[in-house]
C-alpha positions in Angstrom: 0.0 0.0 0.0 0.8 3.5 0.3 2.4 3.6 3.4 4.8 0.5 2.6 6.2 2.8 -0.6 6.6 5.2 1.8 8.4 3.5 3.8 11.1 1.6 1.6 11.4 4.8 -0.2 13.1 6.2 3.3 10.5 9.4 2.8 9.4 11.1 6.3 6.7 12.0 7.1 5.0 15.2 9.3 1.2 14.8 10.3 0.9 17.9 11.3 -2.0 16.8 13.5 -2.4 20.5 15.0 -4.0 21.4 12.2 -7.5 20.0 12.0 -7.9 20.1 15.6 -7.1 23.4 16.2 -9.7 25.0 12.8 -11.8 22.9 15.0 -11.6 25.0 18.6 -11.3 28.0 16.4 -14.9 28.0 14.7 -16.5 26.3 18.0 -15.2 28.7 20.4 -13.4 31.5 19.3 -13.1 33.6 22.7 -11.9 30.2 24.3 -9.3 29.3 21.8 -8.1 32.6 22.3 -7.8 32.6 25.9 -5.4 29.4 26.3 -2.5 30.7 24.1 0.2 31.9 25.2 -0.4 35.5 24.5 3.3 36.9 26.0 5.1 35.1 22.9 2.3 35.1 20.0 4.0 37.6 17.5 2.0 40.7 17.5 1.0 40.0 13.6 -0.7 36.8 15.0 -2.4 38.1 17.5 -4.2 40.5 14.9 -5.1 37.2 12.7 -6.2 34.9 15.4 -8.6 37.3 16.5 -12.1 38.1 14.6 -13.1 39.6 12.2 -9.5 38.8 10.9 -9.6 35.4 11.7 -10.3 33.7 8.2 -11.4 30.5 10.0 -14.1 32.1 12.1 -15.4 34.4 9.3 -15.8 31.6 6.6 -16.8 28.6 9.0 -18.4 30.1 12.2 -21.9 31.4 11.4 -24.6 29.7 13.1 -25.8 28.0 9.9 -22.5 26.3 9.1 -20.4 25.7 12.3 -21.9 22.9 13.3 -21.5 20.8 9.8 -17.8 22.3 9.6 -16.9 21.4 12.6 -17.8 17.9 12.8 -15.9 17.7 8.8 -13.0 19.2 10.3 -12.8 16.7 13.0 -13.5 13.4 11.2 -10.3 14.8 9.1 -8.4 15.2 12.4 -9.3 11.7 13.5 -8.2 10.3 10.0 -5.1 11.8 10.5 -4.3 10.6 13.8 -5.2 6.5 12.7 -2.8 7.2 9.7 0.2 8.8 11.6 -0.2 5.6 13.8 -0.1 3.3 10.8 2.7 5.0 9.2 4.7 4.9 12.9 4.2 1.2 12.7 5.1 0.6 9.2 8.5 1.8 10.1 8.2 5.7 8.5 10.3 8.5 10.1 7.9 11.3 12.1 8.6 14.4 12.1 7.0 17.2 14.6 4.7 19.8 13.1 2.6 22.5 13.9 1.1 24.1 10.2 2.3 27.0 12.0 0.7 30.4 9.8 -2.8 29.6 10.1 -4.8 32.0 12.6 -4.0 30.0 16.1 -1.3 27.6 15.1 2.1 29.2 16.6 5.5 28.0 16.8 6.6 26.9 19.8 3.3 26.7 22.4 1.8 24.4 19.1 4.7 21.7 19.5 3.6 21.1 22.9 0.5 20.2 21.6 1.3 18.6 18.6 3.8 16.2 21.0 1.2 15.7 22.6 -0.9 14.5 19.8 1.3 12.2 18.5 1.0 10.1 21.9 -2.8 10.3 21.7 -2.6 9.0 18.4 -0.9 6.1 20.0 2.9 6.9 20.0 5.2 6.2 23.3 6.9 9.2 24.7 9.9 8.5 23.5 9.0 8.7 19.9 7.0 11.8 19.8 9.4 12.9 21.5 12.2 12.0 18.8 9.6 13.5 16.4 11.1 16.9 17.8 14.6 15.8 18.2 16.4 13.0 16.7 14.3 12.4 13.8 15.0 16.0 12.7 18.3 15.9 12.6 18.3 12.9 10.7 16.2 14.2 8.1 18.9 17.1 7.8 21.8 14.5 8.2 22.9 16.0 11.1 22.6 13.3 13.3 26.1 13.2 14.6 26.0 16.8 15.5 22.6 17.6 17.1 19.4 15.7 17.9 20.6 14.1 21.4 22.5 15.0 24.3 25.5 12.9 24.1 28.8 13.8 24.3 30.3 15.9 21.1 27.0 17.0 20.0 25.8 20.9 20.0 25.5 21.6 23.6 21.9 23.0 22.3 19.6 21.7 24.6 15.8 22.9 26.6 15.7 21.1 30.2 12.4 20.8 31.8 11.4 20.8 35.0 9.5 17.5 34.1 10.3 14.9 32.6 9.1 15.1 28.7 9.0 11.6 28.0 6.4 10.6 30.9 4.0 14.3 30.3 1.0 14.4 28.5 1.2 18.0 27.5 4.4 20.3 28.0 4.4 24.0 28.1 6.8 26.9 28.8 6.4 26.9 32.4 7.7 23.7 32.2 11.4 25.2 30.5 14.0 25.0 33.9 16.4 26.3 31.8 18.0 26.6 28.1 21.2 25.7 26.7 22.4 27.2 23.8 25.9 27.6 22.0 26.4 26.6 25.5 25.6 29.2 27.1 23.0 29.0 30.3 19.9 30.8 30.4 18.0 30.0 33.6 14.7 30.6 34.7 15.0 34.2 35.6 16.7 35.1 32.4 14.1 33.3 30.6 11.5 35.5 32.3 13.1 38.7 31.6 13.4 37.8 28.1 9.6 36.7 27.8 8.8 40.4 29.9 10.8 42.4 27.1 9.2 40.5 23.8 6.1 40.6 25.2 6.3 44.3 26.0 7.9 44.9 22.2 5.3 42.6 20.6 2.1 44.6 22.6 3.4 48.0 21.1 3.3 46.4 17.7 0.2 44.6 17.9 -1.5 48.1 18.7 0.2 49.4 15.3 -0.9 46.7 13.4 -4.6 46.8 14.6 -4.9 50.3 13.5 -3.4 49.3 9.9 -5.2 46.5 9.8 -8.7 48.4 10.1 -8.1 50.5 7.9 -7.6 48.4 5.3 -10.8 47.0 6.0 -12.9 49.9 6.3 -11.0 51.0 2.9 -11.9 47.2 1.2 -15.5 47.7 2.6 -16.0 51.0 1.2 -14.5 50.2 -2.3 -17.2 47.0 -2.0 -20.3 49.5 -2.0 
């Protein structure tokens, strides 16, 4: 089958099982969706387009007349997903972690929580999602023997977590103890500074970006009439 071709061809493969799941929460609950990201580190050009009457999800899919059909298409597409990323796992194909990141709610970062977290509901161990992120990547790049795992001579490029990653459901960045990069520590408190001055940079833009994106749409809505 297709899967098997896949799989002596040596192609990867990346679900991106976010997707579906998230157009899902979108057009059922906007306000809700909107309140469990991690606003402090959403760019401030996705904060505009997560948020109605920007968001192009919402506006095509969440009227009253065709939210409920859409959302229940969406999600049979989401479950679909999840059986084949299982089926491809066991037929030997390499995984790779994706988010779809550019669509309205799907953000770099704070989505490969969640898609990790996906790939073990769709039946993966912890260890393999979590290579999904790691390992696997730097294979796909052949880079193998100088990133992907912390073993001695590889880039001393490494996130440490407060818990362990392999045995949690669902990660986020509160979990981040500290980050290794170059290496170079960053601990918690320089983590939090850093967060305190994007965030502060990325609400001064987001106010900017509001005012030009309205007036683009007042503009578009009087050039309709």
């Amino acid at each position: 089958n297709a899967l098997q071709m896949v799989a002596e061809y040596d192609i990867s493969l990346t679900p991106h099982l976010l997707g579906y799941r998230e157009i899902v929460e979108e057009i059922e609950d906007i306000d809700a969706k909107l309140k469990n990201l991690d606003w402090e580190l959403t760019p401030p050009l996705a904060r505009v387009y997560a948020t109605p009457p920007y968001n192009g999800y919402v506006d095509d899919f969440g009227g009253d007349d065709i939210r409920e059909r859409a959302a229940a298409y969406f999600g049979r597409i989401a479950d679909v997903m999840a059986e084949l990323t299982l089926e491809a796992h066991e037929a030997g194909i390499m995984l790779l972690a994706g988010t779809d990141a550019g669509n309205p709610t799907m953000l770099p970062g704070q989505g490969l929580y969640r898609e990790l977290a996906l790939l073990r509901a769709a039946g993966l161990d912890g260890y393999d999602a979590l290579a999904a992120s790691t390992i696997n990547v730097a294979k796909l790049f052949g880079e193998e023997e100088e990133r992907g795992a912390v073993t001695p001579g590889k880039a001393a490029d490494i996130v440490l977590f407060a818990r362990n990653p392999v045995e949690v459901e669902l990660l986020s960045r509160d979990d981040v103890f500290a980050v290794i990069k170059d290496g170079f520590l960053f601990d918690r408190e320089r983590i939090d500074a850093e967060i305190a001055r994007v965030s502060a940079s990325y609400d001064a833009r987001e106010a900017q970006y509001l005012e030009v994106a309205s007036a683009a749409r007042e503009a578009q809505s009087e050039a309709a009439e």
